[in-house]
Steps between C-alpha positions, in 0.01 A plus 500: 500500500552553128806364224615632263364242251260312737494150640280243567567249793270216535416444851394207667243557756476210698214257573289717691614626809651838440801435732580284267646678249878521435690851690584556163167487336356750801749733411435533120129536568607758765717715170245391231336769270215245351412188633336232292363252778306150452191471667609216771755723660443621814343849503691581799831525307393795276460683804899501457476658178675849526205836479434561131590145358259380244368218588347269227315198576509202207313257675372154354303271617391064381220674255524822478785689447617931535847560291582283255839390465608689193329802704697427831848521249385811331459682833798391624675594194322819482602602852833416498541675148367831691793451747364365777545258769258182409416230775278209366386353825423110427384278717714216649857520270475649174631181344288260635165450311509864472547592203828712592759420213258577226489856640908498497520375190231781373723779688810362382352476131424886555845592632363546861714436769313228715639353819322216671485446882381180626230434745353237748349235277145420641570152349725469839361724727177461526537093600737614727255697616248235563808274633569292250856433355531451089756310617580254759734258644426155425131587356537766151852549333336680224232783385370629239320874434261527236167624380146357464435763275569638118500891462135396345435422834407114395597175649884438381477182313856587355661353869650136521326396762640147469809672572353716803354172664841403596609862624518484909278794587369742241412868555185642278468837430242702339269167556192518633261558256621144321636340772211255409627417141865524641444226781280278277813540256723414763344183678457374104884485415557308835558696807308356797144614596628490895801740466471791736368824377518812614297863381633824676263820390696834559801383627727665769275732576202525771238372264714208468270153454617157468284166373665167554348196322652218291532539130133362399360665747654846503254651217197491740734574784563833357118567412422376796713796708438776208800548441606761212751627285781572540582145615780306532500113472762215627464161379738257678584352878608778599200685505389268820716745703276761458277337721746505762618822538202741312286577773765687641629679258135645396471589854864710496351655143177597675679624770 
């Protein structure tokens, strides 16, 4: 499909399962003449992409990285400026952790109409996923989302963790590299070494793994089970549930 003057809609992907993403988001890829995709998204929803589409992958990874972020805006400046139809494919929902606004505020700044559509957060799916609820009657009133992570890729020393101690459950993304430093951090301004802790690799899909341990003990817990990036971690009671109901749920993945 091509405009007149080109668009760029920023697409939220979901957390990993490609029936995940939104009808909407299906269809753009479906119409899109480039597609600029991160490198967590599910190969199996390019295979949507419409014969002839470009496809563009700007891929980073904790250490190494493909596009850089004034590259990703160029392209999608560039593209659009030709005309075209551009889909940036994100991970999750553009606007969380991802970096999203800054390329609407770069499109904008180049008079490139930009339209955002929102995705499944991983921050909430992928506990679901594995069971647990970020929030829960009588147990966690509250969450919080964040980061263990600068764009450096170094522990984020900028948090107030004295502040995040008293947060019911708190969802980590982008964290296991320092979930070390991040934990230590944590434990230090006061939250308690016993709370339940939960670490969900590749979550809601097949290759979905969990690792339960308290707070302390979590660190080795993870080492222990190899689990990788991309992870997902839970810090509060509610991440006890998972050990009532994950089993299951791996088994309907795998299935």
């Amino acid at each position: 499909m091509r405009t007149a003057g080109g668009i760029v809609y920023l697409v939220g992907a979901g957390p990993g399962d490609p029936e995940l993403i939104t009808v909407r988001g299906a269809t753009l890829l479906s119409e899109a003449d480039v597609i600029l995709h991160d490198r967590l998204i599910s190969p199996e929803l390019l295979t949507g992409a419409r014969d002839g589409a470009e496809l563009i992958n700007a891929g980073k990874r904790c250490g190494r990285f493909g596009l850089s972020q004034d590259r990703i805006n160029a392209l999608l400046i560039e593209h659009a400026s030709r005309g075209r139809c551009v889909v940036r494919l994100k991970g999750g929902d553009p606007f969380v952790l991802g970096r999203g606004y800054e390329e609407l505020c770069a499109c904008r700044d180049a008079g490139i109409d930009c339209v955002v559509v929102p995705g499944v957060s991983s921050a909430i799916a992928v506990p679901a996923m594995a069971g647990i609820p970020v929030t829960l009657r009588g147990v966690a009133r509250s969450f919080a989302v964040l980061t263990a992570t600068t764009a450096a890729g170094e522990t984020e020393r900028g948090h107030d963790f004295g502040a995040l101690a008293a947060i019911d459950t708190l969802i980590v993304l982008m964290g296991h590299s320092n979930l070390p430093d991040f934990i230590e951090a944590l434990m230090a301004a006061g939250r308690s070494s016993t709370t339940p802790t939960a670490c969900i690799e590749q979550g809601t899909t097949a290759q979905q793994r969990v690792t339960v341990a308290t707070l302390s003990e979590i660190v080795e817990a993870v080492r222990r089970d190899g689990l990788s990036a991309p992870m997902t971690t839970v810090i509060g009671d509610v991440a006890a549930e998972a050990t009532r109901s994950v089993v299951a749920i791996q088994e309907a993945l795998a299935g």
